[in-house]
KEZA-181196 format. One record per residue (C-alpha): y, z, x; residue in one letter; residue number from 1. Coordinates in pm, 1 decimal. Last residue first. Layout:
% KEZA-181196
<node y="Y" z="Z" x="X" code="A" pos="NUM"/>
...
***
This chain:
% KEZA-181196
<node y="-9563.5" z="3706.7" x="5675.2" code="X" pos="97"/>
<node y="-9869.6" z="3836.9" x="5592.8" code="X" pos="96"/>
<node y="-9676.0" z="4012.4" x="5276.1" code="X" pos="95"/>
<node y="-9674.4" z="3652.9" x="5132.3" code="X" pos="94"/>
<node y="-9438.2" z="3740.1" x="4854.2" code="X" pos="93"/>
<node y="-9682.8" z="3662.4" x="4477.3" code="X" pos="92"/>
<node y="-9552.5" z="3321.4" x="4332.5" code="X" pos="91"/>
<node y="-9818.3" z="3090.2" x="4337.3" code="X" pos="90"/>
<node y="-10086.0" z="3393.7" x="4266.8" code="X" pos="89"/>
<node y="-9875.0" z="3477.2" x="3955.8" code="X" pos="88"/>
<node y="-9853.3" z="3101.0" x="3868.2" code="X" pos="87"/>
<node y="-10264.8" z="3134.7" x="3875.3" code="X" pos="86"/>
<node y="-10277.8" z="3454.9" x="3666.7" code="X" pos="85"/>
<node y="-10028.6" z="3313.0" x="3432.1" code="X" pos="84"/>
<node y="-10271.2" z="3013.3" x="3431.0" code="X" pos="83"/>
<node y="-10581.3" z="3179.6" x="3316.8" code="X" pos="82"/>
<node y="-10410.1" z="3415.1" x="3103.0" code="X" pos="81"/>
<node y="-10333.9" z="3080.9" x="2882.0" code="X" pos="80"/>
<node y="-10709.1" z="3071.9" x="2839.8" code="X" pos="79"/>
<node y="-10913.1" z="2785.3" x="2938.7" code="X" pos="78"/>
<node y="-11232.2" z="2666.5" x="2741.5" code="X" pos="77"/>
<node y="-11158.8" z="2310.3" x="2753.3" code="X" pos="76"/>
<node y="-11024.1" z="2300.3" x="2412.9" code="X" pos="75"/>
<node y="-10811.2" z="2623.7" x="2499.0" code="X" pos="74"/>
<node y="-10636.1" z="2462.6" x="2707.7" code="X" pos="73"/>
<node y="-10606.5" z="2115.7" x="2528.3" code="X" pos="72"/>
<node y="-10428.7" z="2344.2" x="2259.0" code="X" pos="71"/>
<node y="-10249.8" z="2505.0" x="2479.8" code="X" pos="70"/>
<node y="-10123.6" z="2206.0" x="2624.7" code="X" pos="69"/>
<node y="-10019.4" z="2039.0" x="2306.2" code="X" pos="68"/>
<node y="-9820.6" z="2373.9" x="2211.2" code="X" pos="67"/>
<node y="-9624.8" z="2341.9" x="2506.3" code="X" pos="66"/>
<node y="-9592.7" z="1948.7" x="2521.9" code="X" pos="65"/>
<node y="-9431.3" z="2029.7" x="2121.7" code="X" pos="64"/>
<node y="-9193.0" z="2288.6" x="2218.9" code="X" pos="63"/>
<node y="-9107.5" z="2087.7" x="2506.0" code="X" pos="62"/>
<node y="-9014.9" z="1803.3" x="2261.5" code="X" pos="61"/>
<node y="-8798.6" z="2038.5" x="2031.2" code="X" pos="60"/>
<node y="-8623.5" z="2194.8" x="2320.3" code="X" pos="59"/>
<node y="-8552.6" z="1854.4" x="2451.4" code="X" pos="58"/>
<node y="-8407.5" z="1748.8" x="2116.2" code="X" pos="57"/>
<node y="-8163.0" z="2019.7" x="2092.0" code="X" pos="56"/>
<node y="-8073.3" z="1904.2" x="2420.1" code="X" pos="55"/>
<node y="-7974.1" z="1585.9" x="2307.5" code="X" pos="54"/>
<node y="-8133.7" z="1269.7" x="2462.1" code="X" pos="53"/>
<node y="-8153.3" z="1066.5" x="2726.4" code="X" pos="52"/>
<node y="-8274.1" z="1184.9" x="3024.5" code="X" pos="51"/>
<node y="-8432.5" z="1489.5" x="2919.0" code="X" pos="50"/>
<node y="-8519.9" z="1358.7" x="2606.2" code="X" pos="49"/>
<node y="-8702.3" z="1080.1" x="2772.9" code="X" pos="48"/>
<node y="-8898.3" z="1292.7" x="2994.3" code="X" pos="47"/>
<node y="-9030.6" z="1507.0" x="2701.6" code="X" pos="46"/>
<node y="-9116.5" z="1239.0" x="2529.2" code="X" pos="45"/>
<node y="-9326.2" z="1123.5" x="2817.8" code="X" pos="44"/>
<node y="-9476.2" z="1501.0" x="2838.7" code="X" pos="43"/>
<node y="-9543.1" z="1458.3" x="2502.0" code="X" pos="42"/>
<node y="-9759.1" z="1126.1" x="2503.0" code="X" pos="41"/>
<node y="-9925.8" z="1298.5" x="2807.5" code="X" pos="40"/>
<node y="-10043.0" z="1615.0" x="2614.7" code="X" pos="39"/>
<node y="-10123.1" z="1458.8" x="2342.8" code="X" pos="38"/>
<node y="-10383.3" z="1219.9" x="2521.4" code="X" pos="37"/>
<node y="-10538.9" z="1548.7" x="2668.6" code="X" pos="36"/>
<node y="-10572.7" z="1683.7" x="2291.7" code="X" pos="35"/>
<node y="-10704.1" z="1322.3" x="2197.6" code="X" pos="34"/>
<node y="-10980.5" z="1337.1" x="2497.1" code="X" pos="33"/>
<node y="-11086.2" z="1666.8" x="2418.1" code="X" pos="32"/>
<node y="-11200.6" z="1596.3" x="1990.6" code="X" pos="31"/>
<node y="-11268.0" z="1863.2" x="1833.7" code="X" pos="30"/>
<node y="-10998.2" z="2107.3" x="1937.7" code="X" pos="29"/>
<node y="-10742.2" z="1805.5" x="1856.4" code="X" pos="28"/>
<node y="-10844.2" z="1789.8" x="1542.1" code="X" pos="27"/>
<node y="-10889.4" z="2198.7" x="1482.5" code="X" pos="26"/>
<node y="-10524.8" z="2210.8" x="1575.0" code="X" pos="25"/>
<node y="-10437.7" z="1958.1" x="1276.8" code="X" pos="24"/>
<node y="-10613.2" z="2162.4" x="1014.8" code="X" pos="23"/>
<node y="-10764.7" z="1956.1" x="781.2" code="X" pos="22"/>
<node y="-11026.9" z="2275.6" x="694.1" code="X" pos="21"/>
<node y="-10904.0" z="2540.2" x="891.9" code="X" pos="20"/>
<node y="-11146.4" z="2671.1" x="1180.7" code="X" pos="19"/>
<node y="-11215.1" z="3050.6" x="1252.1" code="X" pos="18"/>
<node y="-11324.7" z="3044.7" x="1603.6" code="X" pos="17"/>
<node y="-11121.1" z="2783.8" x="1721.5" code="X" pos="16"/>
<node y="-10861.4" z="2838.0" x="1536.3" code="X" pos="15"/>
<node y="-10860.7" z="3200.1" x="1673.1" code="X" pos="14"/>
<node y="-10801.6" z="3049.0" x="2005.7" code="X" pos="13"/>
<node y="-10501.9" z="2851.7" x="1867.4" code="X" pos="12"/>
<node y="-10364.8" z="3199.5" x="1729.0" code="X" pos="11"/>
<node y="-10416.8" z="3354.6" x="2045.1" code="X" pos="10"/>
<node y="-10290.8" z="3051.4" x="2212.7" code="X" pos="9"/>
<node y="-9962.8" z="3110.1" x="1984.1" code="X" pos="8"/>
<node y="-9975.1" z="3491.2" x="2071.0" code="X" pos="7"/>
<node y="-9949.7" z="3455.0" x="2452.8" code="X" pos="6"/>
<node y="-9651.6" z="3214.9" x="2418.3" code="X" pos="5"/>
<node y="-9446.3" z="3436.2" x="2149.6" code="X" pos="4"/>
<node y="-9428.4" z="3672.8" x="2439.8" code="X" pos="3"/>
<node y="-9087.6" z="3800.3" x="2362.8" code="X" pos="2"/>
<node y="-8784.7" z="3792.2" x="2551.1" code="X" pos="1"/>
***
């Protein structure tokens, strides 16, 4: 599987840095409170697909919370590595035990 994840907050990242006039990811880089909103409209939608909907539509809804939360990551000035380190930590064997 490939890590299409790191490369599309790379590409979000370089948005950032290199912004697109009328680019939709620079609008929700500008503005923190929208990107955050995003990210709970999607998460709803992705909910309701779940629940309701065809799976086809769940991947296309996750796709979209996924690509809202990088954004609103890298808004605030969080990397993606960030929180692979974190799930790492979450999931490393406790070799106390």
């Amino acid at each position: 599987m490939s890590d299409f994840l790191t490369t599309l907050a790379e590409i979000i990242a370089d948005r950032k840095t290199n912004p697109k006039t009328g680019s939709y990811t620079n609008q929700l880089l500008a503005d923190k409170a929208k990107a955050a909103q995003k990210v709970g409209e999607e998460a709803t939608e992705v909910v309701v697909a779940a629940l309701a909907q065809s799976p086809e539509r769940l991947v296309e809804e996750m796709a979209d919370l996924i690509y809202h939360s990088l954004v609103l990551l890298e808004s605030r000035d969080v990397s993606w590595e960030d929180v692979l380190v974190e799930l790492e930590k979450r999931h490393k064997p406790d070799v106390a035990g």
